[in-house]
N, C-alpha and C positions, 0 to 999 in steps of 0.2 A: 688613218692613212692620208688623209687631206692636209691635216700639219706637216706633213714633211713639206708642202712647196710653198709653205707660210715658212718657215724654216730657214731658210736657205741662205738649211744644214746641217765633228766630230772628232777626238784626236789621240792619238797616241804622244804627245810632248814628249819624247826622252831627250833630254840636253846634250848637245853638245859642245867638247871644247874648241875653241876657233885658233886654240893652239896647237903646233905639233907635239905628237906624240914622246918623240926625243930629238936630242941633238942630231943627230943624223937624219930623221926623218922628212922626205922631202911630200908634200898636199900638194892639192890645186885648192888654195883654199877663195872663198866667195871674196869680191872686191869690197872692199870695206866704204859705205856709204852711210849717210844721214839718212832719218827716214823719209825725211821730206823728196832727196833723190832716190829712193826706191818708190817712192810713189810716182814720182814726175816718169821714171821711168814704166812703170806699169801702167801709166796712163797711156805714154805713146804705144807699147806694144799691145793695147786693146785697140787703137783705132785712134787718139787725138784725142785731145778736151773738146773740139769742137765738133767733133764728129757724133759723139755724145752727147754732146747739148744738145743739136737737131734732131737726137730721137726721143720721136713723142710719145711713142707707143711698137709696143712688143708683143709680137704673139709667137706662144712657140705651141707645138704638136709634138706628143710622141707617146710614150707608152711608160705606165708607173710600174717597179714590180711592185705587187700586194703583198710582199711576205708572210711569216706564219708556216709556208708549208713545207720549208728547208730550216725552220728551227729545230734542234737536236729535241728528241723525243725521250722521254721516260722509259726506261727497262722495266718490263710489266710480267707477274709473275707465270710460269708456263699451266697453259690449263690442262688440268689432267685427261691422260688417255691419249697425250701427244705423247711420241717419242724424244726422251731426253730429258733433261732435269735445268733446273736453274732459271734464269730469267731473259726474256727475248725481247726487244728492239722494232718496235711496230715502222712498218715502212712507210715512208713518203714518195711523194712526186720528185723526182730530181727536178724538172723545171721551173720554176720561178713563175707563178703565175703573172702575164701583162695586162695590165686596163689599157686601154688607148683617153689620153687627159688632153684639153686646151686649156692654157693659161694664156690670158691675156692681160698687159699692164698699160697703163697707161699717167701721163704724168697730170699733176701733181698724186702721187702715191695712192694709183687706184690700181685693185687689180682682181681679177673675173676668175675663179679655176673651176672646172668640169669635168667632174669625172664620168665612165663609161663602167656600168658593174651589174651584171644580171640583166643585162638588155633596161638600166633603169641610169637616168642622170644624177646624178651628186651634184651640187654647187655650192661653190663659195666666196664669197660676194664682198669687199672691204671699198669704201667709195673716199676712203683717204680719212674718213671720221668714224665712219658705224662700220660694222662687218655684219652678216646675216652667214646662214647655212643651210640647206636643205640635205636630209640626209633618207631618201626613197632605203637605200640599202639594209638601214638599221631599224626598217618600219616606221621610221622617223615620217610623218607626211605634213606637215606643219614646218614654215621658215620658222628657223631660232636664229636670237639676237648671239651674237659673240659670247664665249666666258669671258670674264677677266681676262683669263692666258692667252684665249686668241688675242683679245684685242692689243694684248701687250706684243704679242710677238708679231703682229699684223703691221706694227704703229712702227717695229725694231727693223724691221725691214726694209723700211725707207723706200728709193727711188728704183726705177727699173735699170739703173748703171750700177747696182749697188756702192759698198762701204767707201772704196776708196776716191772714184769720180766725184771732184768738187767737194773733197769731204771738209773742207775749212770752211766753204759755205755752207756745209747741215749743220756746225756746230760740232765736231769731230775735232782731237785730238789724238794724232799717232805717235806711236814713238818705237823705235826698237827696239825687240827684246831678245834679244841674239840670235844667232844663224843653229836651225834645227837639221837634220835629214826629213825629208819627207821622198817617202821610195827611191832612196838609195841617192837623194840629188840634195845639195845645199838649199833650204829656204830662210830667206828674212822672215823673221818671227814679228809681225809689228802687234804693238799694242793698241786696239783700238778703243777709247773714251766717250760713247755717244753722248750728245745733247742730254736724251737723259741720265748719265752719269752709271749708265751703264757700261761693263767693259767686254769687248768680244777680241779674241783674236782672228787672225788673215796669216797665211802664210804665204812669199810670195817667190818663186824659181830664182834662184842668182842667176841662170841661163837666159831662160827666156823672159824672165819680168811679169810670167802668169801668176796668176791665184793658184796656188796646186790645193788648198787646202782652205776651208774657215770652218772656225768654231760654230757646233750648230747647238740650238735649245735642248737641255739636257731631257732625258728621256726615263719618264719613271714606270721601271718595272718592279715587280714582285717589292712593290711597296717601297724601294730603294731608287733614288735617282743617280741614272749613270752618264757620262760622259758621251756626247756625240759628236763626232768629226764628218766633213763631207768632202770628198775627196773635187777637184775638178780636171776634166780626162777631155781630149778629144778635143781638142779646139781647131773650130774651121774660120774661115772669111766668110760673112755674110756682110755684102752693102759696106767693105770696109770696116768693119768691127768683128775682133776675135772671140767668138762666144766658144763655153762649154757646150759641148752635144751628150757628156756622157757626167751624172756625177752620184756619186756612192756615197751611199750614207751609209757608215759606222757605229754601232751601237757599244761602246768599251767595255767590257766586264769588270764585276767590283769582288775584291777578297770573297765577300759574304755578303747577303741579303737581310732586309730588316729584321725578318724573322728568321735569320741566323742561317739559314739553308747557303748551299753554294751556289753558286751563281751560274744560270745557261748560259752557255754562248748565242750569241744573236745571229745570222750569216749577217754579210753585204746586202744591202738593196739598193738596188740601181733602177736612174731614175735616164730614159734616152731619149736627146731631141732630134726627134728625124726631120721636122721642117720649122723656120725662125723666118717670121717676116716681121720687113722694119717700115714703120712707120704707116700702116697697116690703118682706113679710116677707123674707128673704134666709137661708138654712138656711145655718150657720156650715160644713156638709158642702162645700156649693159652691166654699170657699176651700180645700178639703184638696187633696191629691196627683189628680189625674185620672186615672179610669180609661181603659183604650181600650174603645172598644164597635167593634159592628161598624161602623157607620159611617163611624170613622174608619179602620180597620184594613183593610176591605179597599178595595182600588183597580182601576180600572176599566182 
């Protein structure tokens, strides 16, 4: 569950045509722009280039859902001596269980996450070169260094303005790749080329100039990796910069699974920030190696 705010972030891409449907048919269709002007414009509607430069560091608060207990459940066969025949549908929680997590970022490309789970702390620790993890929940009581994967998608994540802010000086390449629907609204589809020659997409509002959507690190279930989208919802003013306070990650479903079975559906998991402070002092100690305290160390 800690990967998803190394992540950040799922999609459903169905194409659209940026033509009308017939001769007669009259769109409102998106303003036709380079992507260099759709970024210069989703720059200004987060807050300015410079507004963004001057922040150093980001902490945000809120609550993770932990998923698993709104995944569709297996039809199990009826035990006998019950009334009725055939197979029944073991029940779950409808709530979405919450952690309460702090992430903290800080530049150049550090960033602190904490999570809250059985009255025990989780951390995860990236200081712009090594990443560490502590993991009390999984009986885990010893720091472990990164896998490969973290440290790849720790490293993809870049700066705390993310993909698009000053993306010509991380080494980024945009480009558009035509206008999608994303919930019912026009978005610029840009292509994005990292440094390291990685490609992600960004979807971004012909409206309002937000992120509605990025491509998030694919997510391998039932032996099969699938497609993940993360939606961005809720954006308020903090300190003059538009952040997300709400955003959903999407897990896609695939035809069939490696070992040929059909595929579960995944629910949404929503991730909500209830408090964002900018520029926040941030002790450069916080991004070192963690230690264990008692807290996390001993268990109940």
């Amino acid at each position: 569950m800690l990967r998803k705010m190394l992540a950040i972030l799922i999609f459903p891409a169905f194409a659209l045509s940026l033509q009308a449907a017939g001769n007669n048919a009259v769109a409102v269709a998106a303003p036709k722009l380079s992507a260099a002007d759709i970024v210069a414009k989703n720059v200004a509607a987060r807050g300015g280039l410079q507004a963004w430069r001057s922040v150093q560091t980001l902490t945000l608060t809120g609550k993770l859902g932990a998923g698993g207990n709104q995944r569709a459940t297996l039809a199990v066969p009826n035990p006998a001596g019950r009334r009725g025949q055939g197979l029944i549908t073991p029940q779950r929680p409808v709530e979405e269980v919450q952690l309460p997590f702090v992430m903290e970022l800080k530049r150049p490309g550090k960033a602190r996450f904490e999570l809250q789970f059985n009255n025990q702390t989780a951390v995860q620790v990236f200081d712009g070169v090594h990443g560490w993890k502590l993991r009390p929940f999984l009986n885990r009581r010893e720091v472990e260094p990164y896998s490969p994967e973290e440290m790849k998608l720790a490293s993809a994540r870049g700066e705390l303005d993310g993909f698009l802010i000053d993306y010509a000086a991380k080494g980024t390449r945009v480009e558009l790749d035509g206008i999608e629907k994303v919930e019912g609204r026009d978005a610029y589809k840009l292509k994005l080329t990292l440094k390291s020659g990685d490609v992600t997409h960004v979807w971004v509002d012909s409206e309002t100039y937000l992120e509605a959507k990025v491509e998030g690190q694919p997510r391998r279930l039932d032996g099969t990796n699938h497609p993940v989208e993360v939606y961005y919802r809720d954006y308020r003013a903090v300190s003059g910069l538009q952040i997300p306070f709400v955003l959903e990650t999407r897990v896609l479903p695939v035809a069939k699974t490696a070992v040929g079975l059909r595929d579960t559906p995944v629910p949404p998991e929503k991730i909500v920030i209830e408090k964002v402070a900018v520029n926040e002092k941030l002790d450069d100690a916080l991004f070192s190696k963690p230690q264990i305290t008692a807290s996390t160390s001993n268990s109940k």
